[in-house]
N, C-alpha and C positions, 0 to 999 in steps of 0.2 A: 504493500500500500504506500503512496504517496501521502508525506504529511505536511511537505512544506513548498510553497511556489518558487522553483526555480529553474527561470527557462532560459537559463543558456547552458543547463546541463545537457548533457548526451554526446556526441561525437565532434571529436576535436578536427579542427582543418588543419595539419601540421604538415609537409611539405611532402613525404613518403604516403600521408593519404591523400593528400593532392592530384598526388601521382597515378595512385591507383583508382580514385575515385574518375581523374579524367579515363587511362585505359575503359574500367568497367564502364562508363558512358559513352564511351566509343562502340564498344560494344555492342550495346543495346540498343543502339542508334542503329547498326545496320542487320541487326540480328532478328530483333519484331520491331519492326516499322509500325505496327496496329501497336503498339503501347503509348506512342505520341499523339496518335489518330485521336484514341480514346479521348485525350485531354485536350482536343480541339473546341476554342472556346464559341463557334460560328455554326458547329453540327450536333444533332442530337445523336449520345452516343448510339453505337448498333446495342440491339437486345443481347448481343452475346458478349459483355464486356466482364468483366470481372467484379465483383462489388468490392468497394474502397470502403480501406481500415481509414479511420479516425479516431485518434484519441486525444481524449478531452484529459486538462489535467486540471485542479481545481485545489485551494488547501478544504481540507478537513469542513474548517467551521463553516467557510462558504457553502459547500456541500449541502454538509446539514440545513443549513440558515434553509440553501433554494427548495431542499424537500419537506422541509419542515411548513414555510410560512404561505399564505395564502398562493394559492398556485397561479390567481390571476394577478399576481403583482408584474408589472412589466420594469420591476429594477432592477438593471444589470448587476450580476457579481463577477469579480474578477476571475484570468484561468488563463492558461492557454492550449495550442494545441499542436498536435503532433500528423503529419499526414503519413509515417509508419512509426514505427515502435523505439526506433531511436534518431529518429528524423529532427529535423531544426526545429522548435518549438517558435509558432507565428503566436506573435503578439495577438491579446485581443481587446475590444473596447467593451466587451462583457459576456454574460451567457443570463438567459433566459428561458423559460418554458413557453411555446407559442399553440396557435388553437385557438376554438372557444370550449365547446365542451372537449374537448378532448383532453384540457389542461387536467380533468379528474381524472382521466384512465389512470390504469397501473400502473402501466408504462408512456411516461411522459415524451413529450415532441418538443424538438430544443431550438429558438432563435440563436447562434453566435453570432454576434459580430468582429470582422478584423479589424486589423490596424491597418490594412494595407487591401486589394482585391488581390484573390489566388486562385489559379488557373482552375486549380480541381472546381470551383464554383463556376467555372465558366465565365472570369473575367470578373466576379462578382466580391465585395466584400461580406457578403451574408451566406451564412448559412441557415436554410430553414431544412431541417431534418424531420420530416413526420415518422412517428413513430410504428404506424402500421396497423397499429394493435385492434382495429375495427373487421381486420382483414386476415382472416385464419389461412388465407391462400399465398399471401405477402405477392401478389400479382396485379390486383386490382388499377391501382395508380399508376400503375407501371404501363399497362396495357391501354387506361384511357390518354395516358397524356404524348403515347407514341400517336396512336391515331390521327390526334390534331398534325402531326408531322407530318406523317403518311399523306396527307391533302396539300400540303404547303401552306396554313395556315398558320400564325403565327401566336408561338405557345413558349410556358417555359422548359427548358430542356432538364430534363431528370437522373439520377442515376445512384443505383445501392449503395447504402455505406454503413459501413458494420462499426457500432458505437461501442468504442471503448471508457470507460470515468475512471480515471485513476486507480490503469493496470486490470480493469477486471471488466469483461463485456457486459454489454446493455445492449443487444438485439440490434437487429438488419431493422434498417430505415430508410427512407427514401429520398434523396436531397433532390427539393420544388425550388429550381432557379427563378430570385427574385424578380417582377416585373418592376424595370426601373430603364432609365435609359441606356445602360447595354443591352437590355434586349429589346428592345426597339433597334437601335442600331445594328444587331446582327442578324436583324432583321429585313435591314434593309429601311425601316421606317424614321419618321423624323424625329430624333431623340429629346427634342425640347417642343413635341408636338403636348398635346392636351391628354392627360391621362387621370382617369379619375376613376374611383368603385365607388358604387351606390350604399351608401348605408342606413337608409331609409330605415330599414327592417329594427337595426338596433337604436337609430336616435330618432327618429319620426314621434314616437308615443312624447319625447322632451319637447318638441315642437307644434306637438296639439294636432297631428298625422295620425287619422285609423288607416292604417296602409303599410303593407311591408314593399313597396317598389314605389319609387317617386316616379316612372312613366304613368301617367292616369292625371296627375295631378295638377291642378288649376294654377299653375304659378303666376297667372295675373293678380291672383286676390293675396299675394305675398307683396310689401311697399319696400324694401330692401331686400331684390333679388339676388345679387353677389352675396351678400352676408349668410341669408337664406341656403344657397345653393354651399357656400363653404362646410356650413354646419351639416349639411346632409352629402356632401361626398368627404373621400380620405382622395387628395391629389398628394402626387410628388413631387410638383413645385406649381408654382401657380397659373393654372387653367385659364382658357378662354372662356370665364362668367358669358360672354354673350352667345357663342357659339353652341353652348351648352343649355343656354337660356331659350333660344331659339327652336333645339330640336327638341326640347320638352314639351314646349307648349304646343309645337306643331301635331305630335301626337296624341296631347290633347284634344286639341280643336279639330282636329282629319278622322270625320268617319271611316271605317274601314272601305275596303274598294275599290275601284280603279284610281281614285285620287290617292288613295292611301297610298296604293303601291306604285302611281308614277312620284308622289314627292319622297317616299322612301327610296326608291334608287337615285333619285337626285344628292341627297343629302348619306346615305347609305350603302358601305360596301354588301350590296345583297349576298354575296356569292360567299362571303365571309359569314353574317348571320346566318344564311339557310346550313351551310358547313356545322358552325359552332349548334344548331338547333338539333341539326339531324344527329349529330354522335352525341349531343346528351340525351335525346330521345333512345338513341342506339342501347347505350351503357344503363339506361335508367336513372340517371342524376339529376334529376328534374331540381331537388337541390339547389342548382346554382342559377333558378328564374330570377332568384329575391337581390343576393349580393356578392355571388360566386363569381364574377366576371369583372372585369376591367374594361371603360372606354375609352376607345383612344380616336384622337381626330391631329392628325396633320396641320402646319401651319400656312402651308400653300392653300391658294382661293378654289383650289379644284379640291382640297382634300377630301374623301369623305369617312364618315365614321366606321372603326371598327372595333369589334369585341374580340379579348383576350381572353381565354377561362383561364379558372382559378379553383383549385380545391376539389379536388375525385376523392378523396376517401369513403365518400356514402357514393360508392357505383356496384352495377353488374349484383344489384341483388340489396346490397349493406343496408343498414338501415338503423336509426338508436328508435325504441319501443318508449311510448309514457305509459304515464300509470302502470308502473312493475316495481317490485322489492327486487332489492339485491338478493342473487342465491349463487354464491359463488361456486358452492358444489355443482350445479349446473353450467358454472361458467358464465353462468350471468351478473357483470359488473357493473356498475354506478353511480350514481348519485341522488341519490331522495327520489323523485318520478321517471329520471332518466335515465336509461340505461342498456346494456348491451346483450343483446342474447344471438339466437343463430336462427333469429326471425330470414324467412326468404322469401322475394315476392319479384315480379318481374311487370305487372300489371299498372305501368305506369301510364296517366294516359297523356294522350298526344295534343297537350294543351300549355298552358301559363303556371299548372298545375296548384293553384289555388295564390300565386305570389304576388295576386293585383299588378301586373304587371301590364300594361295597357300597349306596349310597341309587338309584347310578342302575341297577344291576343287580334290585335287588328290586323296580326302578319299572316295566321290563320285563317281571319275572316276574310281577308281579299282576295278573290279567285286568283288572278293571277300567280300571288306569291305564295297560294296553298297546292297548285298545280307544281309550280316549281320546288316548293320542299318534297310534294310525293316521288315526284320524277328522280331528286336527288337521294332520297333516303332508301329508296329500293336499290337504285344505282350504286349506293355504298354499299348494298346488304350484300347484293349479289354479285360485284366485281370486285370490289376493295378489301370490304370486310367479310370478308366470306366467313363460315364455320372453320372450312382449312384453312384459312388464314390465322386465325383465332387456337385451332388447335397446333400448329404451326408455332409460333409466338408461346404458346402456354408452355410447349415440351423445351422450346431454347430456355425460356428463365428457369424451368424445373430444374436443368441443369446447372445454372449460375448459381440458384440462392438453396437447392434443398440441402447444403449441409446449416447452413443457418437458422433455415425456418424447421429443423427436427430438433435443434440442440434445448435443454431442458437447462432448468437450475440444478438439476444433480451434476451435471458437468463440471468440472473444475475452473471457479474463478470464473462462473457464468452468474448473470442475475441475479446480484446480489445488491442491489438498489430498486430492481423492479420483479418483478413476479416469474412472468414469464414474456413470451414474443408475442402474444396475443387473447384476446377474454378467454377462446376455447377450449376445448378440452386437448391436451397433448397424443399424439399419436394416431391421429386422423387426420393427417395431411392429404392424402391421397383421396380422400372424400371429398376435401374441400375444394383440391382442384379439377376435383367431376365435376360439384358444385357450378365453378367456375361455368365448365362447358355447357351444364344446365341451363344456365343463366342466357346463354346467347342465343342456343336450341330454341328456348322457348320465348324468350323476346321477342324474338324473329317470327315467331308463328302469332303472338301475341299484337306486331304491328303488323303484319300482313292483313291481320282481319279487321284492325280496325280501320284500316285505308280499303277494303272493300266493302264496309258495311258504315253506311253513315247514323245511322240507329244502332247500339247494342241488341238483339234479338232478344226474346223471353224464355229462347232455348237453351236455360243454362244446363251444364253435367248430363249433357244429352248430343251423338251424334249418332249420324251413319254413313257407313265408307260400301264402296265397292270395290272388291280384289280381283285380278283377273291371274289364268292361268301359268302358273311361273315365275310372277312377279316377285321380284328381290329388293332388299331394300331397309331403310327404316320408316315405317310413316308414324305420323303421329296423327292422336284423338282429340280430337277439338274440337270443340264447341263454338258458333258460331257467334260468341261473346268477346271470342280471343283465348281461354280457359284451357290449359291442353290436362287433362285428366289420364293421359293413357297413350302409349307406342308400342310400335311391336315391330322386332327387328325379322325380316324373314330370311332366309337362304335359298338355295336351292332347293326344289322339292320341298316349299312351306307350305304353298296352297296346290290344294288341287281342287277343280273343278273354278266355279266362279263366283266365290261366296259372298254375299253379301254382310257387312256386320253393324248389329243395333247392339249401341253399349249406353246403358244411362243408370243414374246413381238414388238411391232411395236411402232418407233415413234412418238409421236402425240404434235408438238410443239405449241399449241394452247390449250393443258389441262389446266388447273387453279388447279394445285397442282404437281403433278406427270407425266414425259412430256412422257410417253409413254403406250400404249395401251396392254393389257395383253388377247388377241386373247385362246379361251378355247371350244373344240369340243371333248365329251364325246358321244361312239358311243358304242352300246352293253350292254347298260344297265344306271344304276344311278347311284350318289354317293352326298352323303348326310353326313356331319359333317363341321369343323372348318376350315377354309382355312385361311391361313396366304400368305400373298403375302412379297417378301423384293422387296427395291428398292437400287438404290444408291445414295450416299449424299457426294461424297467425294470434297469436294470446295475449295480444291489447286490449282494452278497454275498447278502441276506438277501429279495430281491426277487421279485417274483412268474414274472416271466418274463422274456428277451430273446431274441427274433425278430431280433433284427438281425447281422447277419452279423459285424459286430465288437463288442464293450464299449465302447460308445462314445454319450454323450446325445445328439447331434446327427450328428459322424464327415459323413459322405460322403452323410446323407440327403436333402439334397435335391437332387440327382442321382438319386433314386430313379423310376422309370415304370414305366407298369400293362402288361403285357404279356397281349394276349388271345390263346390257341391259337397262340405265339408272335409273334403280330403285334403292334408298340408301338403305344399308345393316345396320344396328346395328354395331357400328364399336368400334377398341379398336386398335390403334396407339402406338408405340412405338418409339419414332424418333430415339433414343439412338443405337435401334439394325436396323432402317430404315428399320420397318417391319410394317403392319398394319394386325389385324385381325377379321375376322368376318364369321358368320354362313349361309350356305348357301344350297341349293340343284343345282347339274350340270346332266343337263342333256340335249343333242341337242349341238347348237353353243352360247358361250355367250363371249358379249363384256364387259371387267369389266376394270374398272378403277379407278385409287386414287384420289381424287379431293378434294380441300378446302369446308366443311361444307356451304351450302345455308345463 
């Protein structure tokens, strides 16, 4: 353990390591070329880079002092830091805990600031390190903020770094390069152009605002609009009040519709919001309608406005639950109503998603620019962001980060300031990154139907398919709500004949596991392969459903098995995606149901 701060300890520059330390950089210079790549402060690194050690050094009482005292304090304490284990120790101007709720988790997320910008941050003197811990897959962030790349939009660039605190680990984390005038400029954009986030959602209620997004908002009936607009954005240096003043009120006063969307592409990089919309629609981060983004406008008379994201940790599923107790045996973490469990949902819908947002609501109702988002959000599903693309991406970072995201506090000199690498339960890594692929599987099936149905139907837990002879494949069961209840993977020789299949769900509040009956009548033939059933598990107060027999995110599920016309199936349970699956042959009427293990 380190007890005392002193950073000019560790390796000396004397004339014989001079020496050697030039050869060994020669070296490496022509030996991996991809090692300099990495630390290219203009590219997002590749998925397949290595995650960077960081160690934080800090004396003792500061330590204590930052875990001890209120976690939302934003005052710096002194430290420095190490970019290997006996590396030059950078100066810093402090360390803090950053977030909002996340400052409660177990494992904390750290602002540093330097004394100087350093390369590994991309040119940046900040480090913001999120700590992950919402995210049992340690992918999540990783995979939304490549995306925005992937299009040539303009994001911050990311990359792992495994947190050491004097000498002893604190878990894989994810460094979110600062939005600040270097990246605008390695962006190509105007570094002293207009950069603002909306924080309506948090200061609006001090201002006499029922509203969590100041687009909607009457800013004529404000008599000091610069002061007004100050108090409700966070800039990094001082904004164009008029410019800003301007496209407020226009979306105000502009009913949705062809005027809408010809003065929004006047004043609007469209191609950029329809971008930023369709991949938080994608990922499910509906999240960042309220204050998750950044605007930015140029100071050229042509500029037009664009949006910057900010903040994926609630994607591809995440989500914090109100109204729940802490039950840590569960791995459910918190704070007084707030808190974390292994809630999953993917049923986000394709709207403002309740953030009074009035630019992205009018951006839907105007024909034009709702034709344009459908045309591009399929265009990503199907060419860019494909499922292989996505399974693709998942197996590169399995490889980068699973010695990290398996390691436990029984490890030597592991988490011993924080718990563990995330709320859930250890040793289910491999779930969570099905999970993961769950999440995309059914999203996608999820927006499919609601861009072909402008009504939700009244057919919920209700479909029918028709199979034809030979057909191979996965299909999945959905319901014409967007709901996918059920798949089944076939092979060669699954069906024969041309069966038709009626699958729909009845209550059955007497099950011993799963309260509802899964009714299945296969007529014109057979079908023989993998059937996956899902349920629902959501145990909010304010949630959509829970199917499971107790209030509980995990409880007794995976003990759960597939029971056909009473007979147990060979079963394989996933609570995480609240799906269970097993092999079976359909054919006739069969009653099948989830039930807790004999």
């Amino acid at each position: 353990m380190f007890s005392t701060l002193n950073p000019e300890s560790g390796f000396q520059m004397t004339a014989p390591n001079f020496r050697f330390l030039t050869t060994l950089l020669i070296f490496f210079f022509f030996s991996t070329p991809t090692a300099d790549a990495w630390l290219s402060d203009d590219r997002q690194p590749p998925m397949e880079e290595p995650v960077m050690p960081v160690f934080l050094v800090m004396d003792e009482a500061d330590l204590n002092r930052l875990y001890r005292r209120n976690p939302r304090s934003d005052d710096r304490l002194p430290g420095f830091v190490r970019w290997s284990e006996r590396g030059r120790a950078q100066g810093l101007n402090g360390v803090r805990f950053r977030g909002n709720t996340s400052r409660y988790h177990v494992r904390k997320s750290f602002n540093i600031r330097f004394n100087r910008p350093q390369r590994e941050l991309f040119r940046s003197d900040r480090l913001n390190l999120n700590a992950m811990f919402t995210d049992p897959s340690g992918m999540r962030e990783r995979l939304a903020w490549q995306m925005f790349h992937e299009v040539g939009q303009p994001a911050s660039k990311v990359r792992y770094m495994a947190l050491h605190i004097n000498g002893n680990y604190e878990g894989l984390g994810i460094h979110i390069q600062r939005i600040d005038e270097n990246l605008l400029r390695q962006n190509g954009l105007d570094p002293r152009g207009t950069l603002i986030r909306d924080l309506t959602r948090r200061r609006g209620a001090d201002a006499g605002l029922d509203r969590r997004s100041i687009f909607g908002f009457d800013l004529n009936s404000v008599p000091d609009q610069p002061a007004f607009l100050a108090g409700m954005f966070e800039s990094r240096w001082s904004p164009d009040y008029n410019a800003i003043a301007e496209l407020l009120q226009w979306v105000h006063d502009t009913p949705a519709g062809d005027a809408f969307e010809q003065g929004l592409r006047e004043r609007f990089d469209v191609e950029n919001l329809t971008d930023w919309l369709a991949i938080h629609y994608i990922i499910g981060d509906v999240d960042a309608f309220g204050d998750d983004f950044w605007l930015y406008r140029g100071r050229g008379a042509t500029d037009k406005w664009k949006i910057i994201p900010w903040d994926h940790d609630l994607s591809f599923g995440r989500n914090e639950r109100d109204g729940l107790t802490e039950n840590r045996e569960l791995g459910q973490f918190g704070r007084g109503l707030v808190q974390l469990n292994d809630f999953f949902a993917y049923e986000y819908p394709l709207d403002d998603a309740g953030w009074d947002n009035a630019l992205i609501v009018k951006y839907h109702q105007s024909p034009g620019l709702r034709a344009q988002f459908e045309e591009r959000i399929l265009f990503l599903m199907d060419e860019v962001f494909t499922e292989a693309w996505f399974d693709a991406q998942i197996e590169t970072l399995e490889e980068v980060i699973a010695p990290y995201m398996t390691r436990t506090r029984n490890g030597s000199g592991a988490f011993t300031l924080h718990e563990r690498q995330h709320h859930g339960e250890p040793g289910r890594w491999a779930y969570h990154k099905e999970n993961l692929r769950d999440f995309v599987e059914l999203r996608y099936a999820f927006i499919r139907s609601m861009l072909l149905f402008d009504e939700p139907t009244a057919f919920h837990n209700y479909a029918k398919l028709q199979f034809a002879e030979g057909q191979t494949g996965r299909v999945l069961i959905t319901d014409d709500a967007g709901w996918t209840f059920g798949a089944l993977d076939l092979e060669a020789g699954s069906i024969s004949g041309n069966p038709e299949l009626l699958i729909y769900l009845r209550t059955a509040p007497d099950n011993d596991g799963i309260l509802k009956d899964y009714h299945v009548e296969v007529t014109g033939g057979r079908i023989a392969g993998q059937l996956t059933l899902y349920y629902r598990n959501d145990i909010a107060p304010d949630g959509r459903d829970n199917w499971y027999k107790y209030p509980e995110a995990i409880g007794r599920q995976w003990q759960l098995r597939v029971l056909k016309d009473e007979g147990q199936l060979n079963s394989r349970p996933n609570p995480f995606s609240n799906k269970i699956t097993a092999t079976t042959t359909l054919s006739g009427t069969h009653l099948i149901q989830i039930l807790h293990a004999d």
